[in-house]
N, C-alpha and C positions, 0 to 999 in steps of 0.2 A: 349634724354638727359633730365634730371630733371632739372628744371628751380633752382636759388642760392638760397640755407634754406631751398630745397625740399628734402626728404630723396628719395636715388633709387631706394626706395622699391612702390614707389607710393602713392598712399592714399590707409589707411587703409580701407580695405573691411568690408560695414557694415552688421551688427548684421541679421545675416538671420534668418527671420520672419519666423512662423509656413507653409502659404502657398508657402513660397519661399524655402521651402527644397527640394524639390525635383531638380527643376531647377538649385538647386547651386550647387548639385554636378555636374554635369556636367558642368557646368558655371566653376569652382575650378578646374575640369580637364583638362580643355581648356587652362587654364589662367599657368598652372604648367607647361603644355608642350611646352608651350611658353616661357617661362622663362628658363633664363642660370641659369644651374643648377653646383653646386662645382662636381669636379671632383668625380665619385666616388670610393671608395675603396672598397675592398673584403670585402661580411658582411655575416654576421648569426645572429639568430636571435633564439626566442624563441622555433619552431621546425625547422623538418628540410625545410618545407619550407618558412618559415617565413617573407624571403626577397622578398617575389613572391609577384605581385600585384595580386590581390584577385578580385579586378574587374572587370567580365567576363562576361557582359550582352548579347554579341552576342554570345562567344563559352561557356558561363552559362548553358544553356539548354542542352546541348550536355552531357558538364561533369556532370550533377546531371544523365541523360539517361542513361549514361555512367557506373555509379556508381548504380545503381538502376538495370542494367542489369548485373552487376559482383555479385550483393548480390541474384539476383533472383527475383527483388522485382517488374519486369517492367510493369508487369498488375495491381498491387494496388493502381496506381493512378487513376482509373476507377472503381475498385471495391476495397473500403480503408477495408485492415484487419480488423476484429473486438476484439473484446474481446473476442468470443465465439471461436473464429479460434485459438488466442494466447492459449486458456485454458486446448481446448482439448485434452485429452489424447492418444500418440500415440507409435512405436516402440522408437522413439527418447527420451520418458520420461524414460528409463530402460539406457540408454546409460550416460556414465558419462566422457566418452574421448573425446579429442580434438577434431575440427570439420575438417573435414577433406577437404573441402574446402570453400571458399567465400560465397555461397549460402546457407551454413550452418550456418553462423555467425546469421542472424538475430534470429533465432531459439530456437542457444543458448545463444545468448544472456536473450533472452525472460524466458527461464526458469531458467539460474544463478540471473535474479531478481528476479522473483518469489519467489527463496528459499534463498533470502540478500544474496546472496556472495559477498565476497568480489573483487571477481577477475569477476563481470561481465560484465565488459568495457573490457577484451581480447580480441585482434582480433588475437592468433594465431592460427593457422589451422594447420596441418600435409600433406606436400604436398610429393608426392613419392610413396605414397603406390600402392603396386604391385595389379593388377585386381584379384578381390575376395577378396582382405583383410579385418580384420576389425582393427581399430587403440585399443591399451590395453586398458584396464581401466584405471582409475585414480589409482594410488600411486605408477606408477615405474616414474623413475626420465627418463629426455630425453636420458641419454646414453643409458638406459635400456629400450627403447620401442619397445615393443614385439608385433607382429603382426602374425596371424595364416588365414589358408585357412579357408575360412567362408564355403566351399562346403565339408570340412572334417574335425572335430573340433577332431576325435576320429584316426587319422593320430598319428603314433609313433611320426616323426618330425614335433612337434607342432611349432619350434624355429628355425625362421631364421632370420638371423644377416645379412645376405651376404648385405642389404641395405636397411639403417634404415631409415623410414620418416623424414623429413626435415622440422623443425619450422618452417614456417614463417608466418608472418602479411601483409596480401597483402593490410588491410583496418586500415585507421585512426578509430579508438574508435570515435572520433567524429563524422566521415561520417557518420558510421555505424549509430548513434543516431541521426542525423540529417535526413538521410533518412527512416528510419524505421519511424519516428515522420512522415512524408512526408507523409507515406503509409499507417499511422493509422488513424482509424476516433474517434472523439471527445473522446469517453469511452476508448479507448485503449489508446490515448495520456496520460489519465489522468491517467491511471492504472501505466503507463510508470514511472510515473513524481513521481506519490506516489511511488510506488517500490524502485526508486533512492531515495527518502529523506528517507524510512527504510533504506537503506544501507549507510547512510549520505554521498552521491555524491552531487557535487552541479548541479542546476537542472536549465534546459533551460527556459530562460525568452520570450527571442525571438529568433526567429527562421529564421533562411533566407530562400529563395524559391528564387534559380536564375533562375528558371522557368521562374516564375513569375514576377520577380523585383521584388516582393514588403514582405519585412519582417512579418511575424506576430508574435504578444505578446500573450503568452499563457497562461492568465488570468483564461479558463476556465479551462485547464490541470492541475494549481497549487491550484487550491479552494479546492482540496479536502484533501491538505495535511496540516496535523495536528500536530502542538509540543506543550511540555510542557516544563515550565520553573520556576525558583524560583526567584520572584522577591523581593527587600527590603523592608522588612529586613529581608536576607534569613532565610529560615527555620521559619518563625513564622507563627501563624495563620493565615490564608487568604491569605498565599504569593506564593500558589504555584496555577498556568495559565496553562491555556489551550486554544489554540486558532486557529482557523485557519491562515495559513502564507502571509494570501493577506489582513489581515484585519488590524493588530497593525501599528502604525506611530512611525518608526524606526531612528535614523540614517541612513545614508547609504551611501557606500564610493564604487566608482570606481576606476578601476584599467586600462587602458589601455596601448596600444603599438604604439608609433608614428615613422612610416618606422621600424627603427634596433635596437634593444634591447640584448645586452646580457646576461641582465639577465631575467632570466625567469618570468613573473608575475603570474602562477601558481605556482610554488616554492616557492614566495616568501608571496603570500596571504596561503600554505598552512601550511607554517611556522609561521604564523601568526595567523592563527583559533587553531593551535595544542598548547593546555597548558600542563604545565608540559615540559615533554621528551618526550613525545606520539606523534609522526609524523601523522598528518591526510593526508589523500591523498585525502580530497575530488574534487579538479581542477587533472584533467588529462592533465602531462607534460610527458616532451618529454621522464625525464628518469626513468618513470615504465615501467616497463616488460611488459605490455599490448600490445603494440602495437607502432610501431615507422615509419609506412608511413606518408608520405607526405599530409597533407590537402587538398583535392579536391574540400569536397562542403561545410563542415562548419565555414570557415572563415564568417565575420560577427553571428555570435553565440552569445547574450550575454546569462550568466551564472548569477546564485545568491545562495548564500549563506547563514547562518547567523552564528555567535556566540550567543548561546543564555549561560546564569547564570546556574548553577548546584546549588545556596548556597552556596557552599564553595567558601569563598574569596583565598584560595590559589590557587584554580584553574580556576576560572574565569576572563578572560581580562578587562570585563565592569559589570556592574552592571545590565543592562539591555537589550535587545536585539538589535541586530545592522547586519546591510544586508549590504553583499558585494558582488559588482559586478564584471564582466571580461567581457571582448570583447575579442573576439578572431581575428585574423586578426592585420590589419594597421588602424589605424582612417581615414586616407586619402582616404583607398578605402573603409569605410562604412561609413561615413559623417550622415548620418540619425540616424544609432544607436551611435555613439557618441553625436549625437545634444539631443536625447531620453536622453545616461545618464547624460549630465551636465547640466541639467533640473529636474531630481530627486534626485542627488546626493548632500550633503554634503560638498564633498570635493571628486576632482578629482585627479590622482594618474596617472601621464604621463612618463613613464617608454621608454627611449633613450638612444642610443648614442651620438646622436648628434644632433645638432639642427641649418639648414641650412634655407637657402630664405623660400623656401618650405614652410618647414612647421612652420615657423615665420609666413608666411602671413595667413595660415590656423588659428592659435591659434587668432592672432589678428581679427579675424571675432567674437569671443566671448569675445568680450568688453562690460560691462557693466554687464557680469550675475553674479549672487549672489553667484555662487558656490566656493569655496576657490581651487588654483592650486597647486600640490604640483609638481616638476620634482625628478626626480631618473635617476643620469644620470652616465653614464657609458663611457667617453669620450676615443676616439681615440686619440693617441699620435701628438701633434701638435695643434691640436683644441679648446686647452683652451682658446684664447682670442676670437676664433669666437663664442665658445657658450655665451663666457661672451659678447658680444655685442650685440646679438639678445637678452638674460635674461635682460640685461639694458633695453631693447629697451621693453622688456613684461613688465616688473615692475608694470609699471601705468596702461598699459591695462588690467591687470590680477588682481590686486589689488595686490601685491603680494611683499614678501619684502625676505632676501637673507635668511630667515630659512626654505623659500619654496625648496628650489632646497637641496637636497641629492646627493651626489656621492658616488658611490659602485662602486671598481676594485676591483681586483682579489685579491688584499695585505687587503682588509677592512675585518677588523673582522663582522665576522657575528652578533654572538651574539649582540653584543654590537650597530648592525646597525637595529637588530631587536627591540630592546628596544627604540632604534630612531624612529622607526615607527610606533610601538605601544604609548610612550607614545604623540605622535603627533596625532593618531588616538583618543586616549582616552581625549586631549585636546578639540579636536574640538567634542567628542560627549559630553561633561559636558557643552560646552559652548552653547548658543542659535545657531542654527542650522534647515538646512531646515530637517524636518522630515517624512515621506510622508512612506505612504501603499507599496500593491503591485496596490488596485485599483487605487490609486494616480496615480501611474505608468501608468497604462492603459490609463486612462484620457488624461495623456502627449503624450500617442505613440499615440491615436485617433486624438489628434489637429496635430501632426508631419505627419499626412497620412500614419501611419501603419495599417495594419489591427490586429484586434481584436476579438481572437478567440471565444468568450463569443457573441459578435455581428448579429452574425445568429438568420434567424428569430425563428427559431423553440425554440431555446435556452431562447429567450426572451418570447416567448408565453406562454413557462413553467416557468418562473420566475414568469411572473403575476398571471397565476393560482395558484402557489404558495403563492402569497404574498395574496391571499385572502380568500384562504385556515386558513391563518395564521392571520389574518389583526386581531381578535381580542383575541389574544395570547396574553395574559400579564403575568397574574397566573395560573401557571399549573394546579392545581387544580380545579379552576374554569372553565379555559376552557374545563376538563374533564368533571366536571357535568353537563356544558352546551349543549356540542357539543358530547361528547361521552357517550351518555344517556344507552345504555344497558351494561353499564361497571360500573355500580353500585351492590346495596344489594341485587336485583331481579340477577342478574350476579352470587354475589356470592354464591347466596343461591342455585341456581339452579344447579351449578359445585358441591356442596357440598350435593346434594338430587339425583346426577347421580353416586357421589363415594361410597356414602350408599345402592344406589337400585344394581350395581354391585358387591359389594362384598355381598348382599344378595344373589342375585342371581348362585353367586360364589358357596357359601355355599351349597342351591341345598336343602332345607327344604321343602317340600309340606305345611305340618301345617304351614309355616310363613307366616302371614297375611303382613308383613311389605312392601313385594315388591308391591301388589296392589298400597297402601297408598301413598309411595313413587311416582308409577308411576302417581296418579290422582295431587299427589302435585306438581309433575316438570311439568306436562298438565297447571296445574292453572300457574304457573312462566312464562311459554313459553307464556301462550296467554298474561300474562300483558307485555310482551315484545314484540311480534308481534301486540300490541294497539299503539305503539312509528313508528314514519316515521323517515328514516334519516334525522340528521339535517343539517342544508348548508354546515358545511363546509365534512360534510361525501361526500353529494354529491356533493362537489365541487372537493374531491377528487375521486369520484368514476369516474367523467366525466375526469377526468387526465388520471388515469389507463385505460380508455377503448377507449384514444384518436385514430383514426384511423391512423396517422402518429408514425410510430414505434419511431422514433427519437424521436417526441415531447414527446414520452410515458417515454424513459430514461431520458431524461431530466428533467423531472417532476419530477420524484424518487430521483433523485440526489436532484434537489432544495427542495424537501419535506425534505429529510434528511439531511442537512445543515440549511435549514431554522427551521426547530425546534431543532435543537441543536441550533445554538447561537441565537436565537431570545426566547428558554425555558427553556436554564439551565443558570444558574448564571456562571459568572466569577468573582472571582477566584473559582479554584475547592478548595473541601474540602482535606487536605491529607492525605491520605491514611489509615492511622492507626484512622483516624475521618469515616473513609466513612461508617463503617459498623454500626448502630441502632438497638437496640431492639425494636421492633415491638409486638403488639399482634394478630396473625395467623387469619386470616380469617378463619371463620367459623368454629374456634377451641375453645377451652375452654378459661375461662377467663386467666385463671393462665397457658396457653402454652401461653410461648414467643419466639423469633427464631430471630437470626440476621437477617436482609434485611437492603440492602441497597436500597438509593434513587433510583428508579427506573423512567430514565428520558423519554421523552415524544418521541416516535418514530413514523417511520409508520408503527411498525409492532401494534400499536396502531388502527389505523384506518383500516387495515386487520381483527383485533380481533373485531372491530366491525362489521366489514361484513360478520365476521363468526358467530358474534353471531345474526343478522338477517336471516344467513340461514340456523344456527339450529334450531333457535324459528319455522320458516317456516317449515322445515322439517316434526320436531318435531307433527305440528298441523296436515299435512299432512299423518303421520302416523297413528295417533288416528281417521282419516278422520273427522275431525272440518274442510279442507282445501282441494279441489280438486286439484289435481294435474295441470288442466287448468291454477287456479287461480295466481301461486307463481307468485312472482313479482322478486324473488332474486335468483332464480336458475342457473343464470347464474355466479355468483357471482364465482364460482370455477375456471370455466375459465378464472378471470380476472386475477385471482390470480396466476395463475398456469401461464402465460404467463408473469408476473413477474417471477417465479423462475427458470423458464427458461432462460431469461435474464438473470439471475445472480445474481438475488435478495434472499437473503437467507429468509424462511420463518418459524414461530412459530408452529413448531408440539405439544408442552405441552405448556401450557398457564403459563405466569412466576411468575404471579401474586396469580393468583387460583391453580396452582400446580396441571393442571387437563387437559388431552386431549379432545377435540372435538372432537369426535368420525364421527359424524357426515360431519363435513366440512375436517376433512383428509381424511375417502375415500371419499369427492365427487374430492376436489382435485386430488386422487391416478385415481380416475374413469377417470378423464382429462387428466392426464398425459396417461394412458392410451391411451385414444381416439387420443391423438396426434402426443404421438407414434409413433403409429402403428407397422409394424412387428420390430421395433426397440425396444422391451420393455424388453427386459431380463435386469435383474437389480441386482445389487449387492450394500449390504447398508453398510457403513461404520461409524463408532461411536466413538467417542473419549469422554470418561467421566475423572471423577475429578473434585477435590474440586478447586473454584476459586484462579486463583493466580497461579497455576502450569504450564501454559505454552500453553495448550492442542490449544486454540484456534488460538494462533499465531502457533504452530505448524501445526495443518489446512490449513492454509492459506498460510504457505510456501512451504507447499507438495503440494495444488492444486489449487494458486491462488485465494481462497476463499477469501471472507468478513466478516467471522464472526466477531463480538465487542471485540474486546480487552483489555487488562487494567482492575483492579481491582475496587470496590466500586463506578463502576460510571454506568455499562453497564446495558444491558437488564436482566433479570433473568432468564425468557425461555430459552427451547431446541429449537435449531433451525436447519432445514435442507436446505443444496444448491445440485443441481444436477450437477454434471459434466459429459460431453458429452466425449465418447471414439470414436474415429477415425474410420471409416468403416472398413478402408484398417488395422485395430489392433484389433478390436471388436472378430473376429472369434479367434485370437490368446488368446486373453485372457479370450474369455469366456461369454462379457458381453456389452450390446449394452451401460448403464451408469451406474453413480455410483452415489450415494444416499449418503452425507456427512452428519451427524448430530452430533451437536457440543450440550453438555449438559449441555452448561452454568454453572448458579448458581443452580441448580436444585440438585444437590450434594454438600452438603455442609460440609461433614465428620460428620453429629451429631452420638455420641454414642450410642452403643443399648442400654443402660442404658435410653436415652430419650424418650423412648415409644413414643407416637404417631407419631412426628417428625421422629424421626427414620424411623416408619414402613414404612409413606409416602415416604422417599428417597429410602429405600429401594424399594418399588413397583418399581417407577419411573429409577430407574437403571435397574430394572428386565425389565420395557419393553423398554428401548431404546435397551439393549443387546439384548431381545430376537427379536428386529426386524433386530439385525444385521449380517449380516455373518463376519463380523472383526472388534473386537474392539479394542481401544488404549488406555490402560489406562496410565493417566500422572503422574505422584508422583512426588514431591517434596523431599522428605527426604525417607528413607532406610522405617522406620516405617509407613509411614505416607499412607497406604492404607486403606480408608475410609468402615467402618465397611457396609455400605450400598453395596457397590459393590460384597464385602465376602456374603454377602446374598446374590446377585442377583447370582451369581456362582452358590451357595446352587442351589436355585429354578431352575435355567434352567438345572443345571446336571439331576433333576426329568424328565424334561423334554423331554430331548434328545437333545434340541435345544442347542447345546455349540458355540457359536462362536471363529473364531481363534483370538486368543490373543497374542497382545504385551503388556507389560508393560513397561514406557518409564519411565528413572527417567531423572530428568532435571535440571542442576545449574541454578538457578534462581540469585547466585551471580555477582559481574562484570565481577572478573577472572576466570576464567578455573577453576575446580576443579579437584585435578587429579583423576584419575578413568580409568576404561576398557576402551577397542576402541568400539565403536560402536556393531561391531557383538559378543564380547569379551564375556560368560554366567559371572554371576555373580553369587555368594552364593546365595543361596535359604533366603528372607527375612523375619523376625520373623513375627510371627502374631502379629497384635497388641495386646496392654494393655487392651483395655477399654472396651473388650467384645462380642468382634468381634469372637471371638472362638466359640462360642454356638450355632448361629443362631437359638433361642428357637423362635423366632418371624414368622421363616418360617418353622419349621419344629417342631411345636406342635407334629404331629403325626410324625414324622421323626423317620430314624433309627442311632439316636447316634450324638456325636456332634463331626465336625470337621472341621481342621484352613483351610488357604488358601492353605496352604502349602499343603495338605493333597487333595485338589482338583486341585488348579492353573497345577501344574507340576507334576500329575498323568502320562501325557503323555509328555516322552522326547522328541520326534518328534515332537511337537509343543511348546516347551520352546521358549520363544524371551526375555531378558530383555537388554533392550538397555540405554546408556548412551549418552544424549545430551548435549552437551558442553553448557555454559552461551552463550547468542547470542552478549554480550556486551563485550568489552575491555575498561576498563576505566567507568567514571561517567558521567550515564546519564546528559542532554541531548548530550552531545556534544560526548561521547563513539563513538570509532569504533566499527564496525561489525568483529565477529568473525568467522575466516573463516572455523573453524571445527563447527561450529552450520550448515554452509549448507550444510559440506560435511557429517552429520550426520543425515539430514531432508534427504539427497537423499537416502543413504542405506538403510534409513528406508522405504522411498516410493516405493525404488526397490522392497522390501524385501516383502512389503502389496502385490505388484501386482503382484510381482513372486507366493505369497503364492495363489492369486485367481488364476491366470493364472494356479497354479500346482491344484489347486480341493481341499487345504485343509483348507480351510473355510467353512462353514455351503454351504449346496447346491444353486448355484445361481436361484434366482427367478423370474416369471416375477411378473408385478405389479397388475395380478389381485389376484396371491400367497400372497402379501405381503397384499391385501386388508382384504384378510380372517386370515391373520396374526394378523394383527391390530385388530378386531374384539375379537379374542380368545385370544390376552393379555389387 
């Protein structure tokens, strides 16, 4: 019995201390089950299982096994999938139908990120189907799913009805993502987490592991994703950002559930991030079509968000960026991730029906913190005066006064409750407010005893090498001349003394004295460039790439390429219609001038320097100035090469000098070779166009790629990434991998009217296509094909070398433009205006001059012109993803590897074919 003026609830439990977290939940669970608790009534909650306690530390382990053995996944917590495993190419990348069961989900899910869909949080499966079947393709609707004997496709009765497969979702969309995170190692989690922010899903902060007990914060997963935003005064100079999402000091508002909630806090935060009329679905609730089991392992989940600014004040909530969080689960059974967000948060967001002993005594344990309470409460009939006596009794402890507590029943207008929310949220972020990162965040989970996925030693080993790599990075420029010494005038002179001794040599003149001359003056360049030793920070990065721990090696690349993006380019960026400069052309005449943009500081920078070490070296070694004993840099291919394998996409044309290395690409191709081995049959794939047109993110939807994306800010280079084809697929299609090369800026549409310029793009289109057997070309607008590509046609038809060709055109607008379906042909497209018809530049001695028209679609057997939907709904940043951009990136990709797999692209090669390739263009 409470002694007289003592309340029954006892003495308030104090404020638990960073080391005291772990002991209190269970302390809090003791202390709950001992306590008479009100009677309780039938509840529901935000899914279906919502009312469940979540807290399962003895039968924890069981159901993640549990879950991990339904999806297939139960050996990758021994050996964690990688990136190389998620990428490669197999019978499954041709398939576009439902997965037909459980073991299938992680799979497809993996590649509807890949390609942004919208719908890649489904977990339904097709359960039913009769032995042999295959489940239809995509675009009949469920009552019409047709299924045929896979052992007789050429059978009169292709169609039978007699029993149709049966939708179901046997996995939570969360599990699914919680456990697959479970099974990935560091590079795959991080792949995971970027994919979801292109698709604007909101993306896992923390992650539970009832394994383990112990949550971890995925700091490292989230560093590499990237937004832009318009900050005030939108739309003017200097106001439009770019940033990585772990670095700005935001707002930031949670949202959690304590026991029974009927309203949803996923519906209600996604009604909140969606401006305008535009529904965002980025929290996964109960009522999308995705999937509607029951949560097994991802309770304790938290989730994060943002709203970031577009400019436009009609459609913007705040002015400036602002993170919101969810908890998934009960507060009660995660205590640690609730203590995590009202330590980073703003202002907390406690979404109830009711509010008993319970969880009064819980909330009164946070007395004293700085964070603002809001409640949202949804009360059972009869329970007014008991919430109103424990809200009295919070008042003082919570700081909190009666504009904190909302109520929403089922008679509350929405609208009007939304505006309640919003302009409460927009109060407290103008007012003075805790503001904090995502590393802020980390900081917090570190003192609270989570782990922290950035924390690993390896992780850290490569940050330092990094940071010294970098230590004396202020000005870009400067630290080019200092540290990047053979990327000067001896650089460019020597790229421009190699374009003139080959087209001498082209030409085929005996009487021409010029190619001696040439070759004795690029001898004189090489040797003053093999007089220079690398400088510390080349070799601080050469000692990264050739670390013997493979992990530390990706980690290094990763921090190389984060640390010189925000520690070398300026924030704010410039926008857009500012980005591109006139320039005057290296080693061109005074009066040729050419747009370029700022070309920012990368590692395919300090590669270019180790290429140009081991051309200088080569180079002397051919003239024999240089034994073959003596090189010091010949291995340098392999270091390189063991990058792009990795994943690391690499500089085949230099973007700068508009000039290949002859040299360090076959030594590179010679390595890929050697490492090979009987795996080397290769097929090269190409996507050219003029910046801006889409090609590279199209790349990168089809195969997972990295190329740079985004206008006026990227690389200028072509660059190539290798993707790896599946053993058990390789005979079917033809080809052990595929050679992706993405053509940058290197095409820039100049008119044949620009002579030199011109002729240069032209060349540089001729050899990426003639090294291709399928190219993709990207267009923008009906007209808009770049007079350089019309020539490279011209030239390879002499040749014989044609590659198979798509021509992709792409809304580049928000909405949809309407147009054909995907496989839909399309009118034959005018040749351009400006000159493109003549190609007097390639065909001096030519016989006659003719459009594209007149070469492109010579052969109707090989006609492709496809139409890509906008990949946006709505205004960036905050637009949804369109879900006919991935169902048009897949056809397309069927369509590339059905055309290899059929034999009608250019003959597949191995790579010592392509070496001699390289050579003779």
């Amino acid at each position: 019995m409470a002694s007289p003026g003592q309340s029954d609830l006892g003495e308030v439990a104090p404020e638990i201390k960073a080391p005291e977290a772990r002991a209190a939940v269970a302390g809090a669970d003791l202390e709950w089950r001992e306590m008479e608790g009100e009677d309780r009534e039938l509840q529901y909650g935000e899914g279906p299982n919502e009312a469940q306690d979540s807290d399962f530390p003895a039968a924890g382990g069981s159901r993640l096994q549990e879950m991990l053995s339904l999806l297939g996944l139960e050996t990758c917590q021994v050996q964690k999938l990688g990136l190389q495993d998620a990428l490669q190419i197999s019978s499954d990348s041709v398939r576009n139908g439902a997965p037909q069961g459980p073991r299938d989900l992680p799979g497809g899910f993996l590649r509807r990120l890949q390609a942004l869909s919208a719908e890649a949080r489904s977990t339904t499966v097709l359960l039913g189907l009769p032995p042999g079947a295959r489940p239809a393709e995509k675009g009949h609707t469920e009552e019409e799913v047709i299924y045929w004997d896979a052992a007789d496709d050429s059978a009169a009765d292709i169609y039978s009805f007699s029993e149709l497969p049966t939708p179901d979702t046997p996995v939570n969309p969360l599990d699914l993502l919680c456990a697959l995170l479970l099974s990935s190692d560091a590079f795959l989690q991080q792949e995971i987490v970027l994919r979801m922010s292109l698709c604007q899903f909101a993306l896992p902060l923390v992650l539970p592991d009832s394994e383990n007990h112990t949550p971890s914060f995925l700091l490292w997963a989230m560093r590499g994703v990237v937004r832009t935003w318009w900050a005030q005064p939108p739309r003017a100079a200097g106001s439009l950002w770019e940033d990585s999402v772990v670095l700005p000091r935001t707002p930031t508002f949670a949202f959690v559930r304590m026991e029974v909630s009927s309203n949803s806090k996923s519906q209600l935060l996604n009604a909140l991030l969606s401006p305008g009329h535009r529904q965002r679905d980025c929290f996964w609730h109960r009522d999308l079509s995705l999937g509607t089991s029951s949560r097994e392992i991802a309770d304790g989940l938290v989730e994060i968000s943002w709203s970031l600014p577009s400019g436009r004040e009609d459609l913007d909530l705040f002015p400036e960026p602002v993170a919101f969080l969810n908890l998934r689960g009960d507060i009660g059974s995660h205590w640690l991730q609730f203590k995590l967000l009202t330590e980073v948060s703003s202002a907390v967001f406690i979404l109830t029906d009711n509010i008993s002993k319970k969880e009064y005594k819980l909330l009164s344990s946070m007395k004293g913190s700085a964070t603002k309470y809001y409640f949202i409460l949804s009360p059972y009939r009869g329970k007014r005066n008991s919430n109103l006596r424990f809200l009295n009794r919070l008042v003082p402890v919570l700081r909190m006064d009666h504009s904190h507590v909302l109520v929403k029943v089922s008679s509350t207008d929405g609208a009007r409750f939304l505006r309640r929310v919003r302009s409460i949220l927009a109060h407290v972020a103008r007012a003075p407010c805790r503001r904090v990162s995502v590393e802020d965040m980390a900081q917090a989970a570190r003192t609270l005893g989570l782990r922290v996925d950035e924390d690993c030693a390896e992780c850290q080993q490569a940050k330092g090498r990094m940071e010294r790599v970098t230590r004396s990075l202020r000005d870009s420029d400067a630290y080019r001349r200092e540290e990047l010494r053979l990327q000067g005038e001896l650089w460019r002179e020597a790229a421009q003394v190699e374009k003139e001794l080959c087209q001498a040599q082209w030409a085929g003149d005996p009487a021409d004295q010029r190619p001696a001359e040439l070759r004795r003056r690029l001898l004189e360049l090489r040797t003053q460039q093999s007089a220079h030793d690398p400088a510390g920070a080349v070799q601080e990065f050469i000692a990264g790439v050739s670390c013997p721990s493979l992990g530390e090696r990706q980690y290094f690349l990763r921090w190389m390429e984060w640390g010189l993006a925000w520690v070398a380019q300026p924030r704010p960026r410039p926008p857009p219609e500012a980005a591109l400069t006139l320039r005057p052309r290296p080693g061109g005449g005074a009066a040729l001038r050419e747009q370029l943009w700022p070309e920012p500081l990368g590692v395919e920078h300090f590669l270019r320097e180790m290429a140009q070490f081991y051309e200088a070296e080569s180079c002397l070694v051919e003239a024999g100035k240089l034994l073959a004993g003596q090189r010091r840099f010949a291995h340098f291919p392999g270091l390189a090469l063991e990058l792009l394998v990795r994943g690391l996409p690499l500089e085949l044309i230099d973007g700068s000098t508009r000039s290949a290395p002859l040299r360090w690409v076959t030594g590179l191709l010679r390595a890929l070779h050697g490492r090979l081995g009987r795996r080397s049959r290769l097929v090269v794939l190409s996507a050219l166009g003029v910046p801006g047109t889409g090609k590279s993110t199209l790349l990168n939807s089809m195969f997972g790629l990295r190329f740079a994306t985004g206008t006026g800010c990227g690389p200028r280079g072509a660059f190539m990434q290798l993707v790896t084809v599946a053993e058990s697929f390789s005979q079917d299609l033809g080809c052990d991998h595929i050679l992706v090369i993405d053509s940058g800026g290197l095409v820039g549409g100049a008119p044949a009217s620009a002579g030199e310029r011109f002729e240069l793009e032209a060349s540089l289109a001729t050899l990426i296509m003639g090294l291709s057997n399928v190219s993709v070309i990207s267009l923008a607008e009906t007209r808009d094909i770049p007079p350089a590509i019309v020539h490279a046609f011209l030239r390879l038809e002499k040749t014989g070398h044609m590659p198979n060709y798509q021509f992709v055109y792409q809304n580049l607008h928000d909405a949809p433009a309407p147009g054909p379906k995907p496989r839909e042909r399309r009118p034959r497209p005018e040749p351009p205006a400006d000159g493109s018809r003549a190609a007097p530049l390639a065909d001096k001695q030519g016989d006659g001059l003719r459009t594209l028209a007149d070469l492109a679609f010579c052969d109707p057997e090989k006609q492709h012109i496809w139409h890509i939907p906008g990949l946006w709904h709505g205004v960036p940043p905050m637009a949804t993803v369109s879900l006919g951009y991935s169902e048009a990136v897949f056809e397309l990709k069927r369509c590339l590897l059905e055309n290899i797999r059929n034999g009608l692209s250019n003959p597949n090669q191995n790579i010592q074919q392509l070496i001699e390739l390289v050579r003779r263009l």
